[in-house]
LUMTORMAR-194641 format. One line per field, with one value per residue (C-alpha): x, z negated, y; residue number from 0. Coordinates in nm, 2 decimals. Layout:
BEGIN
u: (X, ...)
w: (Z, ...)
v: (Y, ...)
resi: (NUM, ...)
END
This chain:
BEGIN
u: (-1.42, -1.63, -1.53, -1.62, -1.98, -2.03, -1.92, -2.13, -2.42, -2.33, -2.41, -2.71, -2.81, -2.66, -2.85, -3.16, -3.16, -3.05, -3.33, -3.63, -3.47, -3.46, -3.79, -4.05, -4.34, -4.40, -4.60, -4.90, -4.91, -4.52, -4.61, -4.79, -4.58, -4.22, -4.19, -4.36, -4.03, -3.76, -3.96, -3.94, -3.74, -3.48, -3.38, -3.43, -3.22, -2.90, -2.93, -2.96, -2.65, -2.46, -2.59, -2.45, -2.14, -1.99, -1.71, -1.93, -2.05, -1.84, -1.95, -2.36, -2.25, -2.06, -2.38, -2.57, -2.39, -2.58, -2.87, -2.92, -2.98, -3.28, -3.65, -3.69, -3.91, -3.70, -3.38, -3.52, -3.56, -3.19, -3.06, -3.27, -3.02, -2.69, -2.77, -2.85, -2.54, -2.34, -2.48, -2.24, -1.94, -2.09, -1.97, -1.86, -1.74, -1.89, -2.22, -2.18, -2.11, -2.43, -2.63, -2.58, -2.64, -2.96, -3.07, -3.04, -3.24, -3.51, -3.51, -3.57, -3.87, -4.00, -4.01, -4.15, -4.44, -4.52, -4.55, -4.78, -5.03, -4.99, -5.14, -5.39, -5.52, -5.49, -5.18, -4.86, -4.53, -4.47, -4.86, -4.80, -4.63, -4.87, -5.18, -5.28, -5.61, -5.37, -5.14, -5.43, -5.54, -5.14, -5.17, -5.47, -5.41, -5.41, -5.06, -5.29, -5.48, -5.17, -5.03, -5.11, -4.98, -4.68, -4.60, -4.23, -4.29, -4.52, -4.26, -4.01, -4.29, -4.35, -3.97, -3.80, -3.83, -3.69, -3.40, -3.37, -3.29, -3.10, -2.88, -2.89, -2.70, -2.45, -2.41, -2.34, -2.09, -1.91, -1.79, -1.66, -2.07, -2.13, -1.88, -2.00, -2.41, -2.26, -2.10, -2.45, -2.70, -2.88, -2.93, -2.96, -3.17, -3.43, -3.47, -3.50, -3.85, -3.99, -3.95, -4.30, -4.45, -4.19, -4.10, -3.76, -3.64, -3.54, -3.33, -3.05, -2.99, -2.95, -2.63, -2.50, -2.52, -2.30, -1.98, -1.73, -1.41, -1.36, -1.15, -1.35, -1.21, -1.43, -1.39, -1.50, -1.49, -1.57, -1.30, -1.03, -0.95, -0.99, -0.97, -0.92, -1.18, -1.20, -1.55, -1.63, -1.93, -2.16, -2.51, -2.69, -2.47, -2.70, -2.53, -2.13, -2.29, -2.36, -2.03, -1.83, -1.98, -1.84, -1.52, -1.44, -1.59, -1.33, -1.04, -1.17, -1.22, -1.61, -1.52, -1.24, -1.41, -1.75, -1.97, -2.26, -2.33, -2.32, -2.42, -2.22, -2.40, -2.20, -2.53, -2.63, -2.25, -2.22, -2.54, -2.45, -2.13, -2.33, -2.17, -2.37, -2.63, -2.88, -3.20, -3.25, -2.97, -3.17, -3.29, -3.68, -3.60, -3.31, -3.19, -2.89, -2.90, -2.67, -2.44, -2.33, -2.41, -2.30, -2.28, -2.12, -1.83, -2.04, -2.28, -2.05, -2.16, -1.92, -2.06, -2.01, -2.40, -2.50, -2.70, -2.93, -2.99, -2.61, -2.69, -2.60, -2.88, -2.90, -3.11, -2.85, -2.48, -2.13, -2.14, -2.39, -2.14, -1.96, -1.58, -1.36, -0.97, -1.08, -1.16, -1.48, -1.51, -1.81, -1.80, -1.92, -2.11, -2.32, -2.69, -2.94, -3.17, -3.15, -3.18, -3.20, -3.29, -3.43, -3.30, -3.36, -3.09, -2.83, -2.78, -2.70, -2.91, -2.74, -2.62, -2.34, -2.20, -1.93, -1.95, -1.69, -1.53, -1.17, -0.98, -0.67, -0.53, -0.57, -0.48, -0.21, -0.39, -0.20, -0.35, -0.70, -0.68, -0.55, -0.87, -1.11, -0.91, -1.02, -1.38, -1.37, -1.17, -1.42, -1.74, -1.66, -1.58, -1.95)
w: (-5.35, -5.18, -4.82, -4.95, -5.08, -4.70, -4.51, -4.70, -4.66, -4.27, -4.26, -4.45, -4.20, -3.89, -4.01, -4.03, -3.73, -3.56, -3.75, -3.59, -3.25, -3.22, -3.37, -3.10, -3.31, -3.22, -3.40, -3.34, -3.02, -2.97, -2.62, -2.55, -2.74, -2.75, -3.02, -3.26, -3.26, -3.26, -3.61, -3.77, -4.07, -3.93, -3.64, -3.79, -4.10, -3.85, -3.68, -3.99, -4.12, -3.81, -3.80, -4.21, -4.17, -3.83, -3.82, -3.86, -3.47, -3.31, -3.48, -3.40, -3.05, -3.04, -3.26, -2.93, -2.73, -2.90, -2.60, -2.46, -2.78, -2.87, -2.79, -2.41, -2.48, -2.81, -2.62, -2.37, -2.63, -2.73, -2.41, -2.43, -2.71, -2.50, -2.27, -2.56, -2.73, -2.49, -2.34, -2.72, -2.57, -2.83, -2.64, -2.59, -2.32, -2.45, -2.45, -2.10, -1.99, -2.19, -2.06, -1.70, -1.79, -1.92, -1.67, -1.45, -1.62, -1.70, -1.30, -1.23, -1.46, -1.34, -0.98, -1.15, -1.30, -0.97, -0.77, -1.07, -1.06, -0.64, -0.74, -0.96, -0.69, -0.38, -0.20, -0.16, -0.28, 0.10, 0.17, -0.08, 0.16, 0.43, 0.28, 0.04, -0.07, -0.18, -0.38, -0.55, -0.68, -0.80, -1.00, -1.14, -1.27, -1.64, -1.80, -2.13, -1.95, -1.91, -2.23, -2.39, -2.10, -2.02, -2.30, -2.17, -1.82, -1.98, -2.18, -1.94, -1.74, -2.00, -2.13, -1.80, -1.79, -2.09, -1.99, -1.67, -1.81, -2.04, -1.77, -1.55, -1.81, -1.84, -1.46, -1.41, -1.63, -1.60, -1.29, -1.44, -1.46, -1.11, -0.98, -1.19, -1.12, -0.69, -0.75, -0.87, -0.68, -0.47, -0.75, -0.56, -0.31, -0.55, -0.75, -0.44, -0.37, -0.74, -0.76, -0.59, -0.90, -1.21, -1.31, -1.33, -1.14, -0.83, -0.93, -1.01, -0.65, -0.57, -0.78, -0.70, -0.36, -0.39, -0.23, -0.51, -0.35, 0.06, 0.27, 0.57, 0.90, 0.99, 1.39, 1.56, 1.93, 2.01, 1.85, 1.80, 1.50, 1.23, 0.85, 0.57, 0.31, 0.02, -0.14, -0.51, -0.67, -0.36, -0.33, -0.03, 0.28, 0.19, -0.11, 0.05, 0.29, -0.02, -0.18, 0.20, 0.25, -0.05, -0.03, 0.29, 0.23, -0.07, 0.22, 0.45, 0.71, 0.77, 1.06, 1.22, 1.23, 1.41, 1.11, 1.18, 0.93, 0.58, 0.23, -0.07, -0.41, -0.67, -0.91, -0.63, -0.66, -1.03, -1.05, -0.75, -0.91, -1.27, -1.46, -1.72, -1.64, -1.87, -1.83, -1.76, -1.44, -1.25, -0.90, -0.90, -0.56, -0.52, -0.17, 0.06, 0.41, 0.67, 0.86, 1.09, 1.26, 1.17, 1.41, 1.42, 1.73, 1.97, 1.96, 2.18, 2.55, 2.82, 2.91, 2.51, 2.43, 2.13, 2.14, 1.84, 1.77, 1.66, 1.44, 1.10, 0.84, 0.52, 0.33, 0.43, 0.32, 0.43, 0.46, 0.71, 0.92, 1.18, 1.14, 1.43, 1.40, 1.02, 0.93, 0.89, 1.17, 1.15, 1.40, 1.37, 1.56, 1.54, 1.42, 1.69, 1.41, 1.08, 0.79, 0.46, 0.16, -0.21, -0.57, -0.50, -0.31, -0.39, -0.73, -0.79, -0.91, -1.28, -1.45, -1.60, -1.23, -1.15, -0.75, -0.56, -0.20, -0.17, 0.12, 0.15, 0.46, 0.78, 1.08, 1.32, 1.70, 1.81, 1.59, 1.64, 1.99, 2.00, 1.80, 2.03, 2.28, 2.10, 2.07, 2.45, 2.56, 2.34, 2.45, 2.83, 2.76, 2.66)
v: (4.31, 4.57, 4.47, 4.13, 4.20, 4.41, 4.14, 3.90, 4.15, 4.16, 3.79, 3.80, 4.02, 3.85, 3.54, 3.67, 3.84, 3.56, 3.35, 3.57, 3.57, 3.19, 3.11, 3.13, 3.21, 3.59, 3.79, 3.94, 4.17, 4.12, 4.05, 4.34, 4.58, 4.50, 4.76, 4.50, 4.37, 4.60, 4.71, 4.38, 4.36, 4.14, 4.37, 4.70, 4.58, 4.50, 4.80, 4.98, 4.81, 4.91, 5.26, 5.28, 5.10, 5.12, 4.94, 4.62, 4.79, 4.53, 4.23, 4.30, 4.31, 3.96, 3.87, 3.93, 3.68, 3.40, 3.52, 3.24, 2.99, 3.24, 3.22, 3.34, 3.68, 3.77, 3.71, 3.95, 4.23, 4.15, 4.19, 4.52, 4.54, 4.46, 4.78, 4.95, 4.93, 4.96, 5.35, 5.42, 5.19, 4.90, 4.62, 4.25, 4.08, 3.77, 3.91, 4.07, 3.74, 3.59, 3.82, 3.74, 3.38, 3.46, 3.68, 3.45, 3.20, 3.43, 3.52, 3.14, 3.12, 3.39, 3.23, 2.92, 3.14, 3.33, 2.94, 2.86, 3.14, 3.14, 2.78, 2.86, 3.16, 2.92, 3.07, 3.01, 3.30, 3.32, 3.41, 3.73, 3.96, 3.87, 3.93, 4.24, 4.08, 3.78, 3.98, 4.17, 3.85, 3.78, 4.13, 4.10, 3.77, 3.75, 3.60, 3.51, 3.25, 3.07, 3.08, 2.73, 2.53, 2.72, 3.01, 2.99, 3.14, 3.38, 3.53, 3.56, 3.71, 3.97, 4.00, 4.04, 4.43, 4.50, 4.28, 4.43, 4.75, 4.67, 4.45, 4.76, 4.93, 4.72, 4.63, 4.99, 5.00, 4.63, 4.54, 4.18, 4.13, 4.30, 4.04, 3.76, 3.77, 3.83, 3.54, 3.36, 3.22, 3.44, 3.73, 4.00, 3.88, 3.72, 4.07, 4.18, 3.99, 4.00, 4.38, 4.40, 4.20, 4.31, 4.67, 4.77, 4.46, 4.58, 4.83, 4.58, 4.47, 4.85, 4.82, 4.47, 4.55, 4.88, 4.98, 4.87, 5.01, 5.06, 5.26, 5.44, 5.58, 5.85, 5.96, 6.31, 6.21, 6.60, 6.74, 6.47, 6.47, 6.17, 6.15, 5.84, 5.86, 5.59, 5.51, 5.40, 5.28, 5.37, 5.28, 5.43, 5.60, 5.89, 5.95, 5.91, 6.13, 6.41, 6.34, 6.37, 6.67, 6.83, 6.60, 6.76, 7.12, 7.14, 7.00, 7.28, 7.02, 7.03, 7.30, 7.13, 6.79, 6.97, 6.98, 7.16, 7.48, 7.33, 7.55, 7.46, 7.42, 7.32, 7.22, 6.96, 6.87, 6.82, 6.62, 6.38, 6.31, 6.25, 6.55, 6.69, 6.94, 7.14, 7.16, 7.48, 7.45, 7.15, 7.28, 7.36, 7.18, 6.89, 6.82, 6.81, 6.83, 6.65, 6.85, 6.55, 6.28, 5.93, 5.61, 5.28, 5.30, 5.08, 5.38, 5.58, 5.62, 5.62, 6.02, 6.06, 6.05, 5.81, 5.55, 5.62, 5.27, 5.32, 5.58, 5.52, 5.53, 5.68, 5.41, 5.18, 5.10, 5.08, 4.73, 4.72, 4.96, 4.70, 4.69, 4.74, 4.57, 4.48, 4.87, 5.01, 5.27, 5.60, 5.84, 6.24, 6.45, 6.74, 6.64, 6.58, 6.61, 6.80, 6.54, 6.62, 6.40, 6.42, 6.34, 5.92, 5.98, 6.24, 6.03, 5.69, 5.42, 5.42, 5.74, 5.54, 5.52, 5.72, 5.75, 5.90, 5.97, 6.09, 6.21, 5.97, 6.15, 6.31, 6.06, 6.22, 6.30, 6.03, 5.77, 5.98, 5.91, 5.54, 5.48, 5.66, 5.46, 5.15, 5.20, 5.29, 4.99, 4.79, 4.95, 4.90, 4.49, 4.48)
resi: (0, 1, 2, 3, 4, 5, 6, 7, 8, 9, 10, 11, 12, 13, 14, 15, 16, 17, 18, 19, 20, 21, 22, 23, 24, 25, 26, 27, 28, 29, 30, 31, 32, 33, 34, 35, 36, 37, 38, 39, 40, 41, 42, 43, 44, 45, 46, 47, 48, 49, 50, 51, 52, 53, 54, 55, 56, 57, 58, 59, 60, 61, 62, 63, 64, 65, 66, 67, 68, 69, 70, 71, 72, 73, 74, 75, 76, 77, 78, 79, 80, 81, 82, 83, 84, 85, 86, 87, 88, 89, 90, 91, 92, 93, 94, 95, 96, 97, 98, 99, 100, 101, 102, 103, 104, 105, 106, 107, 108, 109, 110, 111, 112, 113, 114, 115, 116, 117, 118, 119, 120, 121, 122, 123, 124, 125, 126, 127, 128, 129, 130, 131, 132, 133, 134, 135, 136, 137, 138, 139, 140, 141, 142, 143, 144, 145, 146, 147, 148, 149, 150, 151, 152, 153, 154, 155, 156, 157, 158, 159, 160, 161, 162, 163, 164, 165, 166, 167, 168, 169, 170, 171, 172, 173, 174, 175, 176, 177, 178, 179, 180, 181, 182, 183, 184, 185, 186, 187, 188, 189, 190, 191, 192, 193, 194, 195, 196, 197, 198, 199, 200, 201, 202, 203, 204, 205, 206, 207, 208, 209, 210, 211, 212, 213, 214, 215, 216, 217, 218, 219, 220, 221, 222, 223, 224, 225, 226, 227, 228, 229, 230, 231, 232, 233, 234, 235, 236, 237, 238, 239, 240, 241, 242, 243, 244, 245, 246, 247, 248, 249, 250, 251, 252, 253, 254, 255, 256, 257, 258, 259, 260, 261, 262, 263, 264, 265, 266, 267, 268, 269, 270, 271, 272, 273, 274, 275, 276, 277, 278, 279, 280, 281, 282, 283, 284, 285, 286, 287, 288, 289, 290, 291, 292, 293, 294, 295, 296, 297, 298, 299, 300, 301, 302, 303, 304, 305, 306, 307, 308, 309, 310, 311, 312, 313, 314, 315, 316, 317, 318, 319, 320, 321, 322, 323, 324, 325, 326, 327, 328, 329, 330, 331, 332, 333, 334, 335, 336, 337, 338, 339, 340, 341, 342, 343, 344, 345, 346, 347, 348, 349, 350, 351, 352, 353, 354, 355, 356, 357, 358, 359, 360, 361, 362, 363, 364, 365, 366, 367, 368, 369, 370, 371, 372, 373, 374, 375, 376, 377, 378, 379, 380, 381)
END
């Protein structure tokens, strides 16, 4: 009898949350505060029922795959919810998938509002990136004035941050939702443009655009010797960079490969990797500094210069690393120039990522130098 009445008082609940997220009268300064709603009775009495009776935990978060039936700047807020959740390892795949859904549909009306207010300014989206007096105008344009003709786009407009982060949450930690939104239309590239006009937005291609799982040669011409190095959740090549560093300071390869002088700090370590630091242990200063230098294989001169149009930048990614017989190919050298780069960098974009470079093997100097022989072959035919 008592699991009965609780489960009857979990639906009370669910229904009334659901109730205030599908009605699309918002109340008053919702829009401006998105804490208005998160302390309305509906929602703070379902998360109180979870936070009392857990094993009802589950439930809530199937409850918040019903996204995309609810009002467009509510269902925001519950996605908000989604990434929420799951930081505790609250989840649902049907929600995941909901979510994704809805983020995309939120991501096409927020294109449709940006053509309305280029409209309503005299200029076109494309004109935006060309002209800064033109996007000053886009800024500074007031959302309010279109609310009786098109409140929709205005509160995706105005919800879309919130449900960025909470869809960066659970990008970082999903990779059936990385894989689904990649395989959507142009996600990636369309957070991408927006992120000059919505917070939070354009941190979400950072992670859809990530090494997922790849297997890297990495060449040193000088002294002939060659390692395998696999890559996982990667986001920049500065931060494989940071993590082969240590990977091959802990081999004791760094010397043998030509690495120019390197200093190991295991803080800068830890926090790269997303292990937990105190407080009190975080560098006054965060950096690492490059003890090689990277290029693509047609970089390599015949007189074994580099072209440093070759080199291999750390803003970048693997994938923009040209593959040679199907495998991606980097070659090392000492640094003609000391790089060194800050926390943006030596982390990922999530802390829920768990980014990591392994060293599979050290090639034989035979298969060292039928590589090298490769790239030279290859470099000549050009």
């Amino acid at each position: 009898m008592f699991t009965q009445n609780l489960q009857k008082e979990f639906s009370k609940v669910q229904q009334e949350f659901l109730a205030c997220t599908k009605s699309p009268e918002l109340l008053p300064g919702e829009l401006e505060q998105a804490s208005v709603f998160f302390q309305s009775p509906a929602v703070k009495n379902l998360i109180a029922f979870g936070a009392e009776h857990n094993e009802f935990l589950e439930q809530i978060a199937e409850t918040f795959s019903s996204i995309g039936s609810m009002d467009i700047y509510r269902g925001c807020l519950t996605g908000y919810l989604i990434g929420l959740y799951g930081e505790s390892e609250i989840t649902s795949e049907n929600a995941d998938r909901a979510l994704g859904a809805f983020f995309e549909h939120v991501l096409g009306l927020c294109e449709q509002y940006m053509a309305l207010v280029c409209q309503r300014i005299g200029a076109t989206v494309e004109q935006l990136e060309e002209d800064d007096e033109l996007a000053e105008a886009f800024c500074q344009f007031s959302p309010d004035s279109l609310w009786e003709e098109q409140p929709v786009l205005v509160k995706a407009w105005k919800g879309v941050g919130m449900l960025s982060l909470g869809l960066m949450s659970r990008i970082s930690s999903s990779r059936p939702l990385r894989d689904l939104l990649r395989g959507a239309d142009r996600i990636a590239e369309r957070c991408f443009y927006l992120d000059g006009y919505c917070d939070t937005i354009g941190f979400v291609p950072g992670i859809l655009n990530m090494v997922e799982e790849e297997n890297v040669l990495l060449l040193s011409p000088a002294a002939g010797i060659g390692v395998e190095v696999s890559l996982r959740e990667i986001d920049s090549n500065n931060l494989f960079f940071t993590l082969l560093q240590f990977t091959l300071y802990h081999e004791h390869l760094l010397e043998p490969l030509g690495a120019q002088s390197f200093t190991y700090r295991e803080i800068v370590e830890r926090i790269a990797r997303h292990e937990p630091v105190e407080e009190e242990e975080w560098p006054e200063q965060l950096y690492e500094s490059g003890c090689f230098g990277y290029y693509t294989y047609p970089a390599l001169q015949p007189d074994g210069s580099y072209n440093e149009m070759g080199a291999v930048w750390g803003e970048g990614t693997l994938y923009e690393v040209p593959k040679l017989d199907g495998r991606y190919v980097i070659l090392l050298t000492k640094p003609n120039i000391q790089r060194s780069w800050g926390n943006a960098f030596i982390t990922s974009t999530h802390s829920r990522l768990r980014p990591e470079v392994k060293l599979i093997r050290r090639l034989s100097g035979e298969e060292t130098q039928e590589w090298l022989e490769k790239i030279g072959q290859g470099n000549r035919a050009k």
